[in-house]
C-alpha positions as CSV (number, residue, x, y, z in Angstrom):
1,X,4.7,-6.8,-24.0
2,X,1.3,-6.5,-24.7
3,X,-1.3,-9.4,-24.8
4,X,-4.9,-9.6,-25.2
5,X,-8.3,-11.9,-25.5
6,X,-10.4,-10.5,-26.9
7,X,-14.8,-11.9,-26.4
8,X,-17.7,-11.6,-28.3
9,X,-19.8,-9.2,-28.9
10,X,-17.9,-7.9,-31.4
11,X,-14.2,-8.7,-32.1
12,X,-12.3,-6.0,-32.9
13,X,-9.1,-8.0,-34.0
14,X,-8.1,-5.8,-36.8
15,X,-8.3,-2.8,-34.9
16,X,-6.6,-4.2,-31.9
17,X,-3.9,-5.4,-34.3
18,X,-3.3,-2.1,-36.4
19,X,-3.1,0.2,-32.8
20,X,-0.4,-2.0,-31.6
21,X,1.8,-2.5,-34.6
22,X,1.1,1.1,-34.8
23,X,3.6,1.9,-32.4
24,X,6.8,0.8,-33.3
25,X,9.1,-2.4,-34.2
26,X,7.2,-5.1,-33.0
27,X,7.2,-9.2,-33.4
28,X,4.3,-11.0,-32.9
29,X,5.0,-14.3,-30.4
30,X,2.1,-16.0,-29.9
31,X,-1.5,-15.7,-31.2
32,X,-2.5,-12.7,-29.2
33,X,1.0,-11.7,-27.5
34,X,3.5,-8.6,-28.6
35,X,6.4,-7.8,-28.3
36,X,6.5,-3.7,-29.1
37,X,9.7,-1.6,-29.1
38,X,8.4,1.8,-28.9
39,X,9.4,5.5,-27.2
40,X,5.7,6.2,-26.4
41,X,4.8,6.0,-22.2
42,X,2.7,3.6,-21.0
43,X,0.2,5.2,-20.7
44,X,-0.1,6.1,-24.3
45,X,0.1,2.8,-25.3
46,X,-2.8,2.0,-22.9
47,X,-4.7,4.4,-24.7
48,X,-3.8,3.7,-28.2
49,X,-4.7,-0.2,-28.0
50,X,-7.5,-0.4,-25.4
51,X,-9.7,2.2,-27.3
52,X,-10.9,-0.6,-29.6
53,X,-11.6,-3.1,-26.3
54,X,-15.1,-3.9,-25.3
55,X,-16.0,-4.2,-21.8
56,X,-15.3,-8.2,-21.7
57,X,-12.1,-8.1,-23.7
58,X,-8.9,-8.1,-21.5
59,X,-5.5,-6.9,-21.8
60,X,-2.3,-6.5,-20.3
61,X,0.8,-4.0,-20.7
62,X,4.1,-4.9,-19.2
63,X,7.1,-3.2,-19.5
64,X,10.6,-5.7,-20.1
65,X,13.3,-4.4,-18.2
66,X,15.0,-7.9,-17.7
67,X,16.2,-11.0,-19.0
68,X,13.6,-13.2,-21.5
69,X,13.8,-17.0,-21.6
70,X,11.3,-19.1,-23.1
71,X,10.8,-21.5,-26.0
72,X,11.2,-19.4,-29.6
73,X,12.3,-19.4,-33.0
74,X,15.9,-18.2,-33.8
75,X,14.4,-15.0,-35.5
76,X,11.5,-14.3,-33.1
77,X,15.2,-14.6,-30.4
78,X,16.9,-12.4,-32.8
79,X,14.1,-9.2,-32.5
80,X,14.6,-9.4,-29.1
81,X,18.0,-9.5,-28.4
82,X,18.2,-6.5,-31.3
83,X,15.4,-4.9,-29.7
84,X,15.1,-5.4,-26.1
């Protein structure tokens, strides 16, 4: 899972955007939040999608290992149960 906000100066959203889906299958959730399925480590994802962060933006990188519940659509539950 990978989400982000991302603060002005700039706002790199198209750059942010492209590394991640850059990765692998991927479903976006929620305005800024990811879901990637991808064989790169973690730390290469770090690098790929934080290169285009300024110093105010924030993101995080979790690894899902586990069960998801939430609040979905039937096809955004459909990636993940195909992907995760």
């Amino acid at each position: 899972m990978i989400s982000y906000d991302l603060h002005s100066p700039t706002n790199n959203r198209k750059d942010v955007q492209d590394a991640i889906e850059s990765l692998g299958t991927w479903c976006k959730y929620l305005t800024t939040t990811y879901l990637v399925n991808t064989n790169q480590s973690k730390n290469n994802v770090q690098d790929i999608c934080t290169k285009h962060l300024d110093s105010n933006d924030k993101m995080i990188i979790c690894e899902i290992t586990g069960s998801v519940g939430g609040w979905l659509e039937t096809d955004q539950w459909n990636w993940i149960n195909n992907n995760i």
